[in-house]
KOLTORDREN-772598 format. One record per residue (C-alpha): x, y, z. Coordinates in pm, whole numbers, padded with zeros to 5 digits, always signed. Layout:
<sites>
XYZ...
</sites>
This chain:
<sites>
+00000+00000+00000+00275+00250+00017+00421+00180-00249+00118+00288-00455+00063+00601-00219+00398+00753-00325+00293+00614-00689-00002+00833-00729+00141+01107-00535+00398+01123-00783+00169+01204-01090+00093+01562-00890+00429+01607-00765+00564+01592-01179+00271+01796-01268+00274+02044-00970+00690+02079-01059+00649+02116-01401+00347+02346-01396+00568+02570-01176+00840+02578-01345+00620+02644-01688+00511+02962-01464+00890+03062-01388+00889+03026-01794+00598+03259-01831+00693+03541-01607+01016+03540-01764+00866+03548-02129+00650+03826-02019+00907+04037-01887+01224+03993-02141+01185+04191-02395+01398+03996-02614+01127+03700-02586+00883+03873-02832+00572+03784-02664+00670+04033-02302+00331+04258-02184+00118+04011-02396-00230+03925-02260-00088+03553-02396+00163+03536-02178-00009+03692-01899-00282+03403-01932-00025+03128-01952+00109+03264-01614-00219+03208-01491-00312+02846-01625+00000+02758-01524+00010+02841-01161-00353+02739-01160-00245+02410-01245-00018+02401-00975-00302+02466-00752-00531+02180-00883-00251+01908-00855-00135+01955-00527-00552+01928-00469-00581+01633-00674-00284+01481-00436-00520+01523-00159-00800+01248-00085-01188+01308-00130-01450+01378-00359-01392+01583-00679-01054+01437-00771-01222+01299-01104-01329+01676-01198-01040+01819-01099-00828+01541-01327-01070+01684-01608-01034+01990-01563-00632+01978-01507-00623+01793-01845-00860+02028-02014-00568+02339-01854-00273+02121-01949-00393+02128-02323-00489+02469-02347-00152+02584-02220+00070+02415-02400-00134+02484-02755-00108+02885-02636+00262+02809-02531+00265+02680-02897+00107+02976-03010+00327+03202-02883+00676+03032-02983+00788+02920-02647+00950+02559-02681+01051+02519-02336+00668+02623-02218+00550+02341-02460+00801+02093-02300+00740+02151-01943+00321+02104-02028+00409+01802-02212+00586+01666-01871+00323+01803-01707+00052+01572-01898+00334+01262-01849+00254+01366-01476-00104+01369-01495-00073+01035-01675+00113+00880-01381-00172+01014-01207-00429+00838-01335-00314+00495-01407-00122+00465-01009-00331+00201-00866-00579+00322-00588-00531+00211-00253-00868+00030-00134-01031+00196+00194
</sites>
């Protein structure tokens, strides 16, 4: 049983770390002025879905109800960031969602420990 406890808790700890990181990405992208996409509402947005997905996998590492909405909606964020990462020519943002989605991945098929 713990075994598969620190299985499915690290899903959200890859997608958590990745989505943070992907923010750390974002601010900087909005900032440099060299990055070609700084004081864009783009990148402003992808700061936002990415810390926001930070939030909803720590929450999905937590027991309880929800956790199959929250998956949903964590995919549904994952997506959308990395096609406007895509959008706006940032490579490394489109790398760290794609870990991010491994993460989610792990999530999902960690076996679930039976109450």
């Amino acid at each position: 049983m713990a075994a598969s406890g620190r299985r499915a808790g690290r899903g959200t700890r890859v997608m958590a770390g990745a989505a943070v990181l992907g923010a750390l990405v974002a601010i900087f992208n909005y900032y440099s002025p060299d990055s070609g996409i700084d004081g864009t509402g783009g990148a402003l947005l992808v700061i936002v879905t990415t810390l926001l997905i930070a939030a909803l996998a720590l929450m999905l590492g937590r027991r309880g109800s929800g956790r199959a909405l929250l998956g949903g909606l964590c995919l549904i964020l994952l997506l959308g960031t990395a096609f406007a990462a895509w959008l706006l020519n940032s490579p490394t943002l489109v790398v760290l969602m794609a870990i991010a989605v491994v993460g989610w991945l792990l999530h999902v098929t960690a076996p679930r420990a039976s109450a």
